[in-house]
N, CA, C and O atoms as CSV, one atom per row, in Angstrom:
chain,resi,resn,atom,element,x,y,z
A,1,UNK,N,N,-8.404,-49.143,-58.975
A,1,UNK,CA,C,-7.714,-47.939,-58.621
A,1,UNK,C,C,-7.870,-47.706,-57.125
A,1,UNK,O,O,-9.035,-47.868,-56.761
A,2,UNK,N,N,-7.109,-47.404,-56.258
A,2,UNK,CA,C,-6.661,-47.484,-55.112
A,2,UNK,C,C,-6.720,-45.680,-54.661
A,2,UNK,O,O,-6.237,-44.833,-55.413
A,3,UNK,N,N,-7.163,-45.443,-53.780
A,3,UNK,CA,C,-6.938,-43.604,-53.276
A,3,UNK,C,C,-5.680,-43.579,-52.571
A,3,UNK,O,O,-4.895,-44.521,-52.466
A,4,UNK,N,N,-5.576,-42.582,-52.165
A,4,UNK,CA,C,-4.431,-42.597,-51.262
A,4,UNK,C,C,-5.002,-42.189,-49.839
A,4,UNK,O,O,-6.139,-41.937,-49.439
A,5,UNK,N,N,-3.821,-42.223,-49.269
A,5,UNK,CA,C,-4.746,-41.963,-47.639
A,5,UNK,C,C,-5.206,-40.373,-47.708
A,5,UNK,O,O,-6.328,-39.953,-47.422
A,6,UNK,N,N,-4.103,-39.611,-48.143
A,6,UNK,CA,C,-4.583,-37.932,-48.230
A,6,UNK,C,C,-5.952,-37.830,-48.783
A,6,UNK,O,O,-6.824,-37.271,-48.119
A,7,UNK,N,N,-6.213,-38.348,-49.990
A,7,UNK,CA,C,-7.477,-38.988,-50.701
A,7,UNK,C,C,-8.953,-39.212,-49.639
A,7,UNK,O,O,-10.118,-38.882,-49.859
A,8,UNK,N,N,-8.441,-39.788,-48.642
A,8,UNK,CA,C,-9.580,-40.682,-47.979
A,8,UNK,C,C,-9.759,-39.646,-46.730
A,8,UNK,O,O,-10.844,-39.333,-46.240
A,9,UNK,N,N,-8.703,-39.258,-46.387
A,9,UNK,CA,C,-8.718,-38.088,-45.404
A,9,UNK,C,C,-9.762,-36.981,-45.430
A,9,UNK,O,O,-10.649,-36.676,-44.633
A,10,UNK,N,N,-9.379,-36.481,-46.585
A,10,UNK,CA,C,-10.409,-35.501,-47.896
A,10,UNK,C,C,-11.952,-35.894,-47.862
A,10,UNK,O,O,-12.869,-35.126,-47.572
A,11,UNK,N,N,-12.058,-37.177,-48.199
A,11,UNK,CA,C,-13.431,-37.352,-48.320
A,11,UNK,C,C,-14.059,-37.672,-46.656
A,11,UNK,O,O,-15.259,-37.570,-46.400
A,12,UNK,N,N,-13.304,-37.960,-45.908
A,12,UNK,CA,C,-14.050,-38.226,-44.804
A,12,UNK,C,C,-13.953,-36.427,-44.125
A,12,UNK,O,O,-14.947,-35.784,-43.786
A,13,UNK,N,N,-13.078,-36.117,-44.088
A,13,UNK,CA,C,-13.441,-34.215,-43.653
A,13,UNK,C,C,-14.645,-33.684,-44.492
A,13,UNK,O,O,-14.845,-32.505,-44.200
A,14,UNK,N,N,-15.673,-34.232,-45.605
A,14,UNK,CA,C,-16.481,-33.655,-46.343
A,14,UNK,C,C,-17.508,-34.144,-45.633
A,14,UNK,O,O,-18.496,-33.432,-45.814
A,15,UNK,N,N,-17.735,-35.106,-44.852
A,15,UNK,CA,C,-18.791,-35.546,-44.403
A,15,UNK,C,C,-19.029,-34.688,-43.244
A,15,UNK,O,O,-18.260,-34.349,-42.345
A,16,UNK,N,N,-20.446,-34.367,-43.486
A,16,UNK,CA,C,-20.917,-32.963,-42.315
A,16,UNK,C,C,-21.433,-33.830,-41.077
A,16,UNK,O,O,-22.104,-34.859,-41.156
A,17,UNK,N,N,-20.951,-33.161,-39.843
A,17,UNK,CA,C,-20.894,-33.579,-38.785
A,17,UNK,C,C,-22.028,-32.944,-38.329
A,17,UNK,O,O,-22.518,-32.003,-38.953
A,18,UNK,N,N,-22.747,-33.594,-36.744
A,18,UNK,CA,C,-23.744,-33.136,-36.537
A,18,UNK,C,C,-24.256,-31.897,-36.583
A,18,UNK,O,O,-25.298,-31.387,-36.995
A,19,UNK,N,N,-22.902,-31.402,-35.862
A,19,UNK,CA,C,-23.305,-29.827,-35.747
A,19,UNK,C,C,-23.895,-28.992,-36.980
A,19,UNK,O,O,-24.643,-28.016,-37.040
A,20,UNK,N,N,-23.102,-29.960,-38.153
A,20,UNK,CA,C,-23.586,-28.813,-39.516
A,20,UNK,C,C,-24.961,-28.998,-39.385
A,20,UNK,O,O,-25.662,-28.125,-39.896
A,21,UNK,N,N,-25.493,-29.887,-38.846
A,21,UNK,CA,C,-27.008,-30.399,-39.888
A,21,UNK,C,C,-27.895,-30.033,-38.655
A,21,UNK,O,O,-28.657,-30.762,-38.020
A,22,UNK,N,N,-27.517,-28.357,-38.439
A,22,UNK,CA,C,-28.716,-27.972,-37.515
A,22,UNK,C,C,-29.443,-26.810,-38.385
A,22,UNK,O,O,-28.887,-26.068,-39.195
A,23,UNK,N,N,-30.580,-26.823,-38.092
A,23,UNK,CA,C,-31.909,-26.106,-39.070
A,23,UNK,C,C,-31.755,-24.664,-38.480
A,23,UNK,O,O,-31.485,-24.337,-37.324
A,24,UNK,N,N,-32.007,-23.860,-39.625
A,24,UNK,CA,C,-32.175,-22.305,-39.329
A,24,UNK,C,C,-32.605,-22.091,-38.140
A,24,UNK,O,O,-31.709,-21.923,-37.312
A,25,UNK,N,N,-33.433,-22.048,-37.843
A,25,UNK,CA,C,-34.349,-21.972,-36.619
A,25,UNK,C,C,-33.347,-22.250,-35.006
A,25,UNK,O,O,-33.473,-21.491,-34.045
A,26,UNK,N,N,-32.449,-23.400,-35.005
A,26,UNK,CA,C,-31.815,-23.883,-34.583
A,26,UNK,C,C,-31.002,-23.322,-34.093
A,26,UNK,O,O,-30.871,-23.206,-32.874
A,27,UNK,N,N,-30.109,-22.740,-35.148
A,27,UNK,CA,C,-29.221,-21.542,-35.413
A,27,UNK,C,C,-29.141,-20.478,-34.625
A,27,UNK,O,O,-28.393,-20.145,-33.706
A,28,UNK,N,N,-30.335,-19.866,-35.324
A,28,UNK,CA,C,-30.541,-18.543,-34.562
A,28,UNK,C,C,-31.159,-18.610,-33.180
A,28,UNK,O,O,-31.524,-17.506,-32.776
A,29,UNK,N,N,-31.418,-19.862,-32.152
A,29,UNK,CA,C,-31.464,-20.329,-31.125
A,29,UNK,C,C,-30.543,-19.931,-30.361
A,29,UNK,O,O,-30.452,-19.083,-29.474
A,30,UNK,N,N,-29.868,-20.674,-30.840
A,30,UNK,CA,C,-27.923,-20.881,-30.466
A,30,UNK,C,C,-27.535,-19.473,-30.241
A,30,UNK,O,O,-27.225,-18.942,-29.174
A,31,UNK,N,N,-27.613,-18.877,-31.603
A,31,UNK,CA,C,-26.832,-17.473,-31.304
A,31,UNK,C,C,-27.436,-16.184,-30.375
A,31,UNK,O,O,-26.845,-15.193,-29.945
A,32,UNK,N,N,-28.890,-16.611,-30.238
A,32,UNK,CA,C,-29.696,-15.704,-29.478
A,32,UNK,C,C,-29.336,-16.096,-27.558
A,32,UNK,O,O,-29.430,-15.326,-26.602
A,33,UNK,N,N,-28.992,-17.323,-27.578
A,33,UNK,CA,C,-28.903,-17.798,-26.619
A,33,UNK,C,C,-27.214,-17.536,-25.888
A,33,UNK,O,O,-26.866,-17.579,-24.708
A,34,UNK,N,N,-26.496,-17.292,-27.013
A,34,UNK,CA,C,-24.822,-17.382,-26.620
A,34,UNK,C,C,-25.383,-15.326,-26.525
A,34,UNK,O,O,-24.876,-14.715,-25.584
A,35,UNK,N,N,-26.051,-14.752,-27.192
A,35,UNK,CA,C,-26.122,-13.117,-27.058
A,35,UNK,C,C,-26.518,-13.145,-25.522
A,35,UNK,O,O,-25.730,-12.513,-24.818
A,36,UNK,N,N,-27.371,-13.630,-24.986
A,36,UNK,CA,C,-28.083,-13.394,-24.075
A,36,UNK,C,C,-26.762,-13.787,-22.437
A,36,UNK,O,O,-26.470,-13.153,-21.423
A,37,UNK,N,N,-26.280,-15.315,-23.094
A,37,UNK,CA,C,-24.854,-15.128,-22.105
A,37,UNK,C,C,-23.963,-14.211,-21.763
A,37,UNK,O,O,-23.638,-13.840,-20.635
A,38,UNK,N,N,-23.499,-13.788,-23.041
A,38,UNK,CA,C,-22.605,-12.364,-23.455
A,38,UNK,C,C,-23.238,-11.184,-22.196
A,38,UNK,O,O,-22.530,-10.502,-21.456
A,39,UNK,N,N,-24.666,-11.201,-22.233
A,39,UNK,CA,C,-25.209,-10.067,-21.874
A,39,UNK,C,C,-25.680,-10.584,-20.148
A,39,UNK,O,O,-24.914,-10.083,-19.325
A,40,UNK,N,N,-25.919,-10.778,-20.012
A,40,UNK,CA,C,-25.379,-11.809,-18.971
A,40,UNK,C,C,-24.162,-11.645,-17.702
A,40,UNK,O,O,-24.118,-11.476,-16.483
A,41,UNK,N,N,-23.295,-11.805,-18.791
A,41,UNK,CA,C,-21.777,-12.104,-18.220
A,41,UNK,C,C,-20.969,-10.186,-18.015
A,41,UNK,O,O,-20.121,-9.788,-17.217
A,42,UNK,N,N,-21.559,-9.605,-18.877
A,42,UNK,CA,C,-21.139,-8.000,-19.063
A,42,UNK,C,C,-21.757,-7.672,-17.752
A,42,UNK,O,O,-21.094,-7.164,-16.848
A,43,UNK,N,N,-23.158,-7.987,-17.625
A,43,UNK,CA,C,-23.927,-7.129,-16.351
A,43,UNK,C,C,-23.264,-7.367,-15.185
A,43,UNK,O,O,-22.829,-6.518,-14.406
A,44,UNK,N,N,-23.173,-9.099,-15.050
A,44,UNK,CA,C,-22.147,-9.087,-13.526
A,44,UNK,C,C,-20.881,-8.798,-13.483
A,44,UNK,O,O,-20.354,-8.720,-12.374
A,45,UNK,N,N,-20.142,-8.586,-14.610
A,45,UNK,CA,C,-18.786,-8.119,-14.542
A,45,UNK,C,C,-18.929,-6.317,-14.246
A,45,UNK,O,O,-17.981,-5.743,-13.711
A,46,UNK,N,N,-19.958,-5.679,-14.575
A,46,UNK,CA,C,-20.259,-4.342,-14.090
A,46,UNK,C,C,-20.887,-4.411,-12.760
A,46,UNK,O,O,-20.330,-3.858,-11.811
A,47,UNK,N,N,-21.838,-4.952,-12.631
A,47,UNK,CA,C,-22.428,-5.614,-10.733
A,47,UNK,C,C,-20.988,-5.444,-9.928
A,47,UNK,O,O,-20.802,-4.543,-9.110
A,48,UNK,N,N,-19.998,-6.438,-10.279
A,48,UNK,CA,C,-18.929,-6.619,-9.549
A,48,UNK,C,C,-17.858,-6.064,-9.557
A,48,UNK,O,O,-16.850,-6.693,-9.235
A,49,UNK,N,N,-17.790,-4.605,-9.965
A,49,UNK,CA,C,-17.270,-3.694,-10.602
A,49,UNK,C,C,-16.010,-3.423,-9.893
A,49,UNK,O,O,-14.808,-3.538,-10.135
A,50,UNK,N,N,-17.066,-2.848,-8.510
A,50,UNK,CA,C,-16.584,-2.116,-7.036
A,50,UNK,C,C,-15.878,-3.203,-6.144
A,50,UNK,O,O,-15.287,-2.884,-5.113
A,51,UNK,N,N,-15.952,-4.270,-6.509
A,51,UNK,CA,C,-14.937,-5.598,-5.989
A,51,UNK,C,C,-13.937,-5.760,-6.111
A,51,UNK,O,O,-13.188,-6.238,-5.260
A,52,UNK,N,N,-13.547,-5.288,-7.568
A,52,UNK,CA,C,-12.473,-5.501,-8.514
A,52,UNK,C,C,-11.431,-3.782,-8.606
A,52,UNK,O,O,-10.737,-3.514,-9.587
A,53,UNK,N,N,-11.539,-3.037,-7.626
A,53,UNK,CA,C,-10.961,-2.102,-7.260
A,53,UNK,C,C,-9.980,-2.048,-6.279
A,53,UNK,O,O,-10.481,-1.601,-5.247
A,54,UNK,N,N,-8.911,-2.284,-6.159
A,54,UNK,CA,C,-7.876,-2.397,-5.270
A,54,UNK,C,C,-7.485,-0.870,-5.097
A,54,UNK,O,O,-7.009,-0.177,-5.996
A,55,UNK,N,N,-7.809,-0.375,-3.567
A,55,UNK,CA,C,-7.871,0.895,-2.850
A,55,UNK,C,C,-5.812,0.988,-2.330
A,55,UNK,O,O,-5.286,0.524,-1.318
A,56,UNK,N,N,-5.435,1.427,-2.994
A,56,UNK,CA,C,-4.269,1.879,-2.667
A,56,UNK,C,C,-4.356,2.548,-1.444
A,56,UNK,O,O,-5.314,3.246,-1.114
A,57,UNK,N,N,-2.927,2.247,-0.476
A,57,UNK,CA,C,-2.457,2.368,0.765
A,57,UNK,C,C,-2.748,4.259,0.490
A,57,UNK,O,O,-2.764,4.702,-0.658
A,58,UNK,N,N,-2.915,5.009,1.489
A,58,UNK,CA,C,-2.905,6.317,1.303
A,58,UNK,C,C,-1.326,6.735,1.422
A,58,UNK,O,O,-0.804,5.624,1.517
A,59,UNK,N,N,-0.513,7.467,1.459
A,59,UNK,CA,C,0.379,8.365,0.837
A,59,UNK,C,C,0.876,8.283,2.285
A,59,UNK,O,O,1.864,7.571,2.464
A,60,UNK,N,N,0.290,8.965,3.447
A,60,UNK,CA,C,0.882,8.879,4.574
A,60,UNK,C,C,1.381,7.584,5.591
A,60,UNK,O,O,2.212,7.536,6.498
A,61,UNK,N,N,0.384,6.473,4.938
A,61,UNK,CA,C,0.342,5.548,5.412
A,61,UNK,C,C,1.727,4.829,5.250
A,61,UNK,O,O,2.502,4.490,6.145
A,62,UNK,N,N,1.875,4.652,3.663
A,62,UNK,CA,C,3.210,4.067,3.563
A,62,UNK,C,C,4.353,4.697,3.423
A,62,UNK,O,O,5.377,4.198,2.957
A,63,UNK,N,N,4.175,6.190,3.956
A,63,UNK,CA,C,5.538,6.811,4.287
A,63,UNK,C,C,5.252,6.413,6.193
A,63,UNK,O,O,6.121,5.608,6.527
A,64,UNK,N,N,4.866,6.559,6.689
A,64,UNK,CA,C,5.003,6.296,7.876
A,64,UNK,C,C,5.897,4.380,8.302
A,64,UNK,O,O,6.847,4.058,9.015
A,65,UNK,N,N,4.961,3.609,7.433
A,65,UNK,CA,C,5.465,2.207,7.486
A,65,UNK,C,C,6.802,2.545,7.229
A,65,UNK,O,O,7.746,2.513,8.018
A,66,UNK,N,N,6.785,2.976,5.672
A,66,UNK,CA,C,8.806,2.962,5.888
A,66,UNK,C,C,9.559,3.985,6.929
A,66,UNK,O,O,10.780,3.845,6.874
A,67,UNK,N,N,9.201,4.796,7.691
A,67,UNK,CA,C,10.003,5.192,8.391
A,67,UNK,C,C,10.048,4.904,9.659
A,67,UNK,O,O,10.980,5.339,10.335
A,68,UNK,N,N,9.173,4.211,10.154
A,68,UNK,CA,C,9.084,3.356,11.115
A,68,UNK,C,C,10.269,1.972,11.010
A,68,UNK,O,O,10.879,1.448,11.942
A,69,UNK,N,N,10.312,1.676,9.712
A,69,UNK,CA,C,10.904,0.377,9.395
A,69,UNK,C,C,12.205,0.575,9.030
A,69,UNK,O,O,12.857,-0.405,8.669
A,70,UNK,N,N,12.905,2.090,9.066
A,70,UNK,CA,C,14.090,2.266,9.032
A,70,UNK,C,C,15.272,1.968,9.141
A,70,UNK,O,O,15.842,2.990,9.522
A,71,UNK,N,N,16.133,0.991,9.007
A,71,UNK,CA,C,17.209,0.458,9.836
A,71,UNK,C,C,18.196,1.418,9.979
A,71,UNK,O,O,19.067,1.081,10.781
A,72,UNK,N,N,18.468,3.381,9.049
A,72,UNK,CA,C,19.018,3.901,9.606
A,72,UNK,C,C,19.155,4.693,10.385
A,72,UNK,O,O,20.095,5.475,10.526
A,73,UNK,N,N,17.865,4.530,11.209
A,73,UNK,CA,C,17.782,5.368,12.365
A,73,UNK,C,C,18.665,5.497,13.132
A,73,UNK,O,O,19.641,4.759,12.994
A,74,UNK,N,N,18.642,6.482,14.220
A,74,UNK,CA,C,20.011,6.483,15.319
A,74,UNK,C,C,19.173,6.689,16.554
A,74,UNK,O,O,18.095,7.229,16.307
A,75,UNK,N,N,19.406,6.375,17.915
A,75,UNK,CA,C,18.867,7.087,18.598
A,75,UNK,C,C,18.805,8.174,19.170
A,75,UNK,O,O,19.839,8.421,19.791
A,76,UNK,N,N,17.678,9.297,19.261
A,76,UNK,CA,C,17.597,10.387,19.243
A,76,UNK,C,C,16.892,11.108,17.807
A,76,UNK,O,O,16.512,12.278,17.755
A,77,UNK,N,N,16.828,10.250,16.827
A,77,UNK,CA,C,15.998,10.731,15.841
A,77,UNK,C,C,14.667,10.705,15.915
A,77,UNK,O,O,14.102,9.912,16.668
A,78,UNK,N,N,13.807,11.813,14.923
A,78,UNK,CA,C,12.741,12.406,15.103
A,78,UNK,C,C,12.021,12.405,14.048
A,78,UNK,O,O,12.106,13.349,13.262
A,79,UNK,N,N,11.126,11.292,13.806
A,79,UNK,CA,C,10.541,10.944,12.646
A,79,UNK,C,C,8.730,11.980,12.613
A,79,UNK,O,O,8.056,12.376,13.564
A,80,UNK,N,N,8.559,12.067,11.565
A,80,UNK,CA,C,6.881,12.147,11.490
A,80,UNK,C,C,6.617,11.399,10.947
A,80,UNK,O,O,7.334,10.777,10.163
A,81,UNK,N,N,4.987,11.140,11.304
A,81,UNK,CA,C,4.184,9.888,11.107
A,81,UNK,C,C,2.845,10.318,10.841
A,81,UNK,O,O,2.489,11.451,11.164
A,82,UNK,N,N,2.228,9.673,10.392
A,82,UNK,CA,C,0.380,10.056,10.446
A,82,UNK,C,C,0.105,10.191,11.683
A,82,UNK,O,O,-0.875,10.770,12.152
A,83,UNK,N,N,1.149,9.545,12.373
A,83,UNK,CA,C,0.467,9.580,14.286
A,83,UNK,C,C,0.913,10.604,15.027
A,83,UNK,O,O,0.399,10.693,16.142
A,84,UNK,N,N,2.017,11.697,14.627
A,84,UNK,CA,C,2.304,12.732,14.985
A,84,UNK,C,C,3.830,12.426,15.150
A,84,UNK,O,O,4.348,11.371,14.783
A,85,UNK,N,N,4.480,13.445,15.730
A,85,UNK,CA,C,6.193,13.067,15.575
A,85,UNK,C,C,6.611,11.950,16.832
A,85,UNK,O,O,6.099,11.926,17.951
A,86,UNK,N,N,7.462,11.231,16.420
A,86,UNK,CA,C,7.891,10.213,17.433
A,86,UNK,C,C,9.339,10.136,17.503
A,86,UNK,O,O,10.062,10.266,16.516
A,87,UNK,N,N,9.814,9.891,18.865
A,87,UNK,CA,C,11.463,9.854,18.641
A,87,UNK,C,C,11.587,8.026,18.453
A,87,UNK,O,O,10.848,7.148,18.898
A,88,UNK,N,N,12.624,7.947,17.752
A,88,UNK,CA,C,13.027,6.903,18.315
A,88,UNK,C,C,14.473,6.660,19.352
A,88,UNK,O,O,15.504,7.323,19.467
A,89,UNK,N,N,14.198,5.928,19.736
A,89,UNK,CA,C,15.105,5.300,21.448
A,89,UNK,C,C,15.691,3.968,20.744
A,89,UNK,O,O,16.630,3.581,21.439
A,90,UNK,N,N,15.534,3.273,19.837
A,90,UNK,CA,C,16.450,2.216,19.272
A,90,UNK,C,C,16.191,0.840,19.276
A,90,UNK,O,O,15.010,0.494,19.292
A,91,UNK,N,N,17.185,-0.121,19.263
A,91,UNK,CA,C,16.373,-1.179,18.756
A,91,UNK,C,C,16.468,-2.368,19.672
A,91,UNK,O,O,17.594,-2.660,20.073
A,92,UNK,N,N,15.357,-3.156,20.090
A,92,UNK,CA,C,15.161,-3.928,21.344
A,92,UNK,C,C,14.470,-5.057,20.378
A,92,UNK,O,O,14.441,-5.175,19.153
A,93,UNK,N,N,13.850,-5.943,21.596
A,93,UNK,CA,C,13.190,-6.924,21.308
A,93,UNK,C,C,14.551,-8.238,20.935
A,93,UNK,O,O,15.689,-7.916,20.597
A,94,UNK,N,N,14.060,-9.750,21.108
A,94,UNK,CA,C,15.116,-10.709,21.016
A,94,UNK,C,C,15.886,-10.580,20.137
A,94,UNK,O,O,17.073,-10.898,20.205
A,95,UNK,N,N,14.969,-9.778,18.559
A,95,UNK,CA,C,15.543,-10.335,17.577
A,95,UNK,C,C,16.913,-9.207,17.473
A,95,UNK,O,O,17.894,-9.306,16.736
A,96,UNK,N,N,16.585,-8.098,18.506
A,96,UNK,CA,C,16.907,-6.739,18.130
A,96,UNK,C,C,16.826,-5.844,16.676
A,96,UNK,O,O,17.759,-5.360,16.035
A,97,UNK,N,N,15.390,-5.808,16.402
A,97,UNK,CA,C,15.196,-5.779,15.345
A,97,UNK,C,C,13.762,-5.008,15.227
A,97,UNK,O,O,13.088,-4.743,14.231
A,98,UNK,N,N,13.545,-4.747,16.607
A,98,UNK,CA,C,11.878,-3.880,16.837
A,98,UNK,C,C,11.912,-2.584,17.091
A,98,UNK,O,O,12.312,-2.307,18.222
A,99,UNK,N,N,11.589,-1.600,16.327
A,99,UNK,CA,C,12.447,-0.367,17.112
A,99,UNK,C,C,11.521,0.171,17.872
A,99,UNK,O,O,10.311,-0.008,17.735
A,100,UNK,N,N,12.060,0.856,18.708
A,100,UNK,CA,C,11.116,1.431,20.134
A,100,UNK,C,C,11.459,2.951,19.746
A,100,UNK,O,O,12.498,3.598,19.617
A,101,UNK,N,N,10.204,3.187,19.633
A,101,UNK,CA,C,9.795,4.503,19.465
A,101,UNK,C,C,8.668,5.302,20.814
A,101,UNK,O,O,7.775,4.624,21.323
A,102,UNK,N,N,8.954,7.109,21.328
A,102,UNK,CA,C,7.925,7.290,22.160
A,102,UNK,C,C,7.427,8.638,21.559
A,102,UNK,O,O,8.337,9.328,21.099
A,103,UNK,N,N,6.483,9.028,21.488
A,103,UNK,CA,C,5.774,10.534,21.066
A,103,UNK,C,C,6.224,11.573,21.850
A,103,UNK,O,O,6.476,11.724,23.046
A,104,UNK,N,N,6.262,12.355,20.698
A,104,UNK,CA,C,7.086,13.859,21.644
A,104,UNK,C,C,5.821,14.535,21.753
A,104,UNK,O,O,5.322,14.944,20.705
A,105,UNK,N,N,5.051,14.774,23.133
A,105,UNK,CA,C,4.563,15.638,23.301
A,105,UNK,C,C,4.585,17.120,22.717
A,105,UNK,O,O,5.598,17.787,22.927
A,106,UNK,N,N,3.825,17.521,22.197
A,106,UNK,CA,C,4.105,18.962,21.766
A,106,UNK,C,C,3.538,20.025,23.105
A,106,UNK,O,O,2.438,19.839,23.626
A,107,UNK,N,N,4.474,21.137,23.541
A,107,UNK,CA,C,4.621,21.812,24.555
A,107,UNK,C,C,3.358,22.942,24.324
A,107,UNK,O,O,3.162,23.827,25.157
């Protein structure tokens, strides 16, 4: 009588591999040892807490960037900024593409 391969498949998946044939003791080695990683790995992920905080731009900051970066400005307009009010005078540089801005003194 002949098995079949499904047959032989079967009996060779029954055969316990090393890992099964580790002793109590062994065991609770292992798992005391994978707890202690766990615990471990939690503390420096709290250690590194304050690393893992990305501080958003403040409110004035990136209203100022975009209005600085305006392309519909005109000249003679009068922007505020975190840096105080600035006119702009228009757009220079090679690319013509830099805008030149000067601070309005306040009187």
């Amino acid at each position: 009588m002949t098995t079949s391969p499904n047959a032989a498949q079967q009996a060779d998946s029954l055969v316990p591999s090393s890992d099964t044939l580790v002793s109590r003791d062994d065991w609770k080695r292992r798992i005391e040892e994978a707890r202690s990683r766990a615990d471990r790995a939690r503390w420096d992920w709290r250690l590194n807490a304050p690393l893992r905080i990305a501080v958003p731009d403040p409110p004035e900051k990136i209203a100022t960037e975009r209005v600085l970066s305006d392309d519909t400005l005109q000249p003679g307009d009068i922007v505020s900024t975190d840096k105080g009010l600035l006119q702009f005078r228009g757009w220079s540089g090679e690319d013509g593409r830099t805008a030149d801005f000067v601070p309005i003194v306040p009187r």
